[in-house]
C-alpha positions in Angstrom: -20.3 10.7 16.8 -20.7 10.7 13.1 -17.9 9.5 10.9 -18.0 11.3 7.6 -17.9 8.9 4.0 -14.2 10.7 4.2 -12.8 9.3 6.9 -14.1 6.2 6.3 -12.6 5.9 2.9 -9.5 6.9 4.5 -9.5 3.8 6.8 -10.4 1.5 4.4 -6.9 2.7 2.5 -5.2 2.4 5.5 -6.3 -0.9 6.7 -5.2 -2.0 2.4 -2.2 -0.4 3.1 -1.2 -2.2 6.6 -2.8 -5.6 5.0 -0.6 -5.5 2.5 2.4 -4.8 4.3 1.8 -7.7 7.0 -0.2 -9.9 4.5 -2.4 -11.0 7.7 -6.1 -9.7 8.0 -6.1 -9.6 11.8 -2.9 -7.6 12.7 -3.9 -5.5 9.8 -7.2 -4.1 11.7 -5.4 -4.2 15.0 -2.9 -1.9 13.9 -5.6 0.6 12.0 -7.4 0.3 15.0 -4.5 1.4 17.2 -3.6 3.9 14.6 -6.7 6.0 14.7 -6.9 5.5 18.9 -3.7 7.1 18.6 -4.8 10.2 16.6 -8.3 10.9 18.3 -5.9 10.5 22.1 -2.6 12.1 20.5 -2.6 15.9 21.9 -0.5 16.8 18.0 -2.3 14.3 15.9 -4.2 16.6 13.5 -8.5 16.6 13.5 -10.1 14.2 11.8 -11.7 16.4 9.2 -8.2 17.9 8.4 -6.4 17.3 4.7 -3.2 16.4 7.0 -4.7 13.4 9.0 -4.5 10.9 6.0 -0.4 11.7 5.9 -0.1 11.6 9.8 -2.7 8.1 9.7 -0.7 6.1 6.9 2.0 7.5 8.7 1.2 5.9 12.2 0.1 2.3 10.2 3.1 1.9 8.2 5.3 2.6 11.4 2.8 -0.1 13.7 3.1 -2.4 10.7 7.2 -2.1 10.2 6.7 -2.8 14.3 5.1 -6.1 14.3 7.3 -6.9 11.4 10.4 -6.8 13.2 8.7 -8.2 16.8 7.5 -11.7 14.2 10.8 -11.5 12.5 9.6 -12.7 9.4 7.2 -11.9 6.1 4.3 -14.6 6.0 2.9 -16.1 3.1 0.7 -14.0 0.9 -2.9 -14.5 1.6 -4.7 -14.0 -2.2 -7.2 -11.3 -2.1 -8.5 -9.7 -5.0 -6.7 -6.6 -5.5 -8.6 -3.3 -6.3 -7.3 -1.7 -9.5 -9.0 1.6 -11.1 -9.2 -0.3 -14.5 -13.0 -1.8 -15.3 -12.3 -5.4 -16.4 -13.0 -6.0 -19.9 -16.2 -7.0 -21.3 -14.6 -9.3 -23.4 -14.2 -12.7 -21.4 -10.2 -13.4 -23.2 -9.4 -9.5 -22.4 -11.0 -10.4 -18.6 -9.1 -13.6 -18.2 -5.8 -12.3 -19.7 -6.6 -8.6 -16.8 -7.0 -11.0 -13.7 -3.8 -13.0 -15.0 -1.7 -9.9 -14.9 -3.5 -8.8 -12.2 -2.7 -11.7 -10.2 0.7 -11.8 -11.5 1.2 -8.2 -10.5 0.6 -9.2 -7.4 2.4 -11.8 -6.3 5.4 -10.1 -7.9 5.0 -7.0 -5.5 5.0 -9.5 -2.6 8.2 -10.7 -3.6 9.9 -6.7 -3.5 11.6 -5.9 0.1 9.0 -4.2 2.8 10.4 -0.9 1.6 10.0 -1.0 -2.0 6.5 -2.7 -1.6 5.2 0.4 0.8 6.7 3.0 -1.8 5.0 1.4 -4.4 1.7 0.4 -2.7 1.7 4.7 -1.0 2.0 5.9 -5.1 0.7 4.1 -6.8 -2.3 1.9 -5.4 -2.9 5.2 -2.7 -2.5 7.9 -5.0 -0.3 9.5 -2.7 2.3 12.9 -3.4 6.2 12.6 -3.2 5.3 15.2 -0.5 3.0 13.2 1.6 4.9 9.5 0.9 8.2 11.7 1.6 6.2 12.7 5.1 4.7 9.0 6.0 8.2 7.5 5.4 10.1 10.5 7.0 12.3 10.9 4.2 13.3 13.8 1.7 11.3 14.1 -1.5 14.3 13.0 -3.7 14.8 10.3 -1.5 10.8 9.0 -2.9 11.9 9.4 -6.4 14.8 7.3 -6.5 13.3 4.9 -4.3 10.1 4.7 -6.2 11.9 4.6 -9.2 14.2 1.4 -7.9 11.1 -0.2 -6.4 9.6 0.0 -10.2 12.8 -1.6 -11.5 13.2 -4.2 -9.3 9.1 -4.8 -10.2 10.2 -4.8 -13.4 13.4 -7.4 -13.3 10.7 -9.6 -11.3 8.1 -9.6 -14.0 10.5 -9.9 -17.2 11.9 -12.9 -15.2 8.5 -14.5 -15.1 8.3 -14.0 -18.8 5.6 -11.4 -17.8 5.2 -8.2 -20.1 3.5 -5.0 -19.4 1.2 -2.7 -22.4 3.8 -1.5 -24.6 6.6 -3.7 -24.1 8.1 -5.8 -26.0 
């Protein structure tokens, strides 16, 4: 069997997405792993190739993930791992060192949100998910994502401004 360039884009997110959430490389696969055994062997899991398998999939790993969460009892420590941003670093080695600072303080102060505001955060905007699928993969209503997302940013926010840490355009 073939696996399109698709599907295995759509794992890789998956497997971020679960990594992120246990901050452990090893339960992160297992649960992808499980998660896509479930929706080739799952009778109402949608096909592969269909535009609803991504939802269902992220779906399946968050709820594994939120599993072994609860079964250790406890977040571990965050293993550093360069994070994948859609901006280029700078060519300019100050503008490049001062990127992979905020970078890395971005970071660190999403591991310190609560596991729900770091999965609403990680679904919008590292995954580029809608408020109709994130609304789907958490199983709640679309205004339900907004104000979550929109708390999730704040408390982001408070973190950073604590840490003395300002984004482009603030002051």
């Amino acid at each position: 069997m073939q696996v399109s360039e698709e599907f295995n884009e759509c794992r890789k997110q998956a497997y971020a997405l679960a990594f992120r959430l246990l901050n452990n490389a090893d339960d992160a696969l297992e649960v992808v792993q499980a998660s896509i055994e479930k929706g080739i062997n799952h009778a109402n899991a949608p096909a592969l190739d269909h535009p609803e398998f991504k939802p269902w999939l992220f779906t399946v790993v968050r709820n594994k993930s939120i599993d072994i969460l609860r079964h250790k009892q406890r977040v571990r420590q965050v293993e550093h791992e360069e994070f994948h941003s859609s901006a280029p670093l700078s060519t300019e080695p100050d503008k490049s060192l001062q990127q992979m600072q905020l970078k890395d303080a971005l970071e660190k102060a999403i591991n310190e949100l609560s596991t729900q505001q770091k999965e609403i955060i990680l679904l919008r905007d590292y995954h580029n998910f809608s408020y109709a699928d994130i609304a789907k993969i958490l199983g709640i209503a679309n205004g339900s994502v907004m104000s979550r997302l929109h708390r999730a940013r704040m408390a982001l926010r408070e973190i950073l401004v604590a840490k003395g840490i300002t984004l482009g355009g603030e002051r």
